[in-house]
C-alpha positions as CSV (number, residue, x, y, z in Angstrom):
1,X,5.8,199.9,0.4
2,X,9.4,201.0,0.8
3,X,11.8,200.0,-1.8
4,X,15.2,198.4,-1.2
5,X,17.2,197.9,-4.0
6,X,20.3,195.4,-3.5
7,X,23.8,197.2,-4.7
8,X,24.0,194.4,-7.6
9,X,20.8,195.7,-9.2
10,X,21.9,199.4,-8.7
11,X,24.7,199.1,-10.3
12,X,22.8,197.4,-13.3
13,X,20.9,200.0,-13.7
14,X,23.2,202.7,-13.3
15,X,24.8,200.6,-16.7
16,X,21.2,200.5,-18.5
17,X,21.3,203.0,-21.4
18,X,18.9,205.9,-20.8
19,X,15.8,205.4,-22.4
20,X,15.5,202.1,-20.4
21,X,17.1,203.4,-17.4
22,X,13.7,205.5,-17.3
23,X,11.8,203.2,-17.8
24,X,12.9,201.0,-15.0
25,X,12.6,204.0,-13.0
26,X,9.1,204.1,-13.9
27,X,9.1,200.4,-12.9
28,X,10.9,201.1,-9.1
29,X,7.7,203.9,-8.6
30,X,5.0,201.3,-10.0
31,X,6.2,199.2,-7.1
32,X,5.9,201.3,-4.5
33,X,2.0,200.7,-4.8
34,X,2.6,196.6,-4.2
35,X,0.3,194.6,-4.5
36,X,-1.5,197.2,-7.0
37,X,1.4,197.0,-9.6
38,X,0.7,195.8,-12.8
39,X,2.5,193.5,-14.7
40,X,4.1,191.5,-12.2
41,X,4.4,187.9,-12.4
42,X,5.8,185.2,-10.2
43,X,8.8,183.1,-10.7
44,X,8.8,179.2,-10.2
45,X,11.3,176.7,-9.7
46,X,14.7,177.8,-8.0
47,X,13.5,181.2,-8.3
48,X,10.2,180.8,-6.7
49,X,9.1,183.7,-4.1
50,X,10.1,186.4,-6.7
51,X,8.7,187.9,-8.8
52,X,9.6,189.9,-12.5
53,X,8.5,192.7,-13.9
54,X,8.7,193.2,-17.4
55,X,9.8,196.3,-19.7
56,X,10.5,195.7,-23.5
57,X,13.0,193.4,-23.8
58,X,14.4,194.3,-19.9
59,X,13.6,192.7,-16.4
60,X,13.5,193.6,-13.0
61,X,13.3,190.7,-10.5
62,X,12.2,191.6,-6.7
63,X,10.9,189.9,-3.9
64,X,8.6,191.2,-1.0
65,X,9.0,190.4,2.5
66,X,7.0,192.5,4.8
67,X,6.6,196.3,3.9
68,X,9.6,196.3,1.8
69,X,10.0,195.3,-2.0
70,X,13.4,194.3,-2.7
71,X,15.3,194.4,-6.0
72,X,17.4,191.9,-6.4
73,X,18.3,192.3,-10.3
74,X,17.6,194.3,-13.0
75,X,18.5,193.4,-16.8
76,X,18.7,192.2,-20.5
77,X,16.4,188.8,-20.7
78,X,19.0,187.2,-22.8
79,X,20.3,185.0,-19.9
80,X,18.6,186.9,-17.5
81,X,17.5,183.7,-15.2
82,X,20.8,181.8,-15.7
């Protein structure tokens, strides 16, 4: 799979501190291997089609749509689906 990442959700995780930067770094690699990745759970409701991937209290939201995983948004999960 080929990862896009939008420029909203670069620029959040160019803001992440470093430790967690990593780790969502860890995250972007994880995904390459879609559907394999572990951890991943769908969305419902207005957000349905996406999916979330969890790492301590952080969050990566991506969608697929062909050969391509695409981040859309990467943060804190205090308001993190508003």
């Amino acid at each position: 799979m080929r990862i896009k990442i939008l420029p909203d959700a670069y620029g959040q995780i160019i803001e992440l501190p470093v430790p967690i930067h990593r780790r969502v770094l860890g995250i972007l690699e994880r995904l390459e291997h879609w559907p394999a990745a572990s951890g991943a759970k769908p969305l419902s409701g207005p957000l349905a089609g996406r999916y979330r991937i969890r790492t301590g209290d952080y969050r990566v939201q991506f969608r697929v749509e062909g050969d391509e995983v695409i981040v859309e948004k990467v943060g804190h999960r205090d308001g993190f689906y508003d």
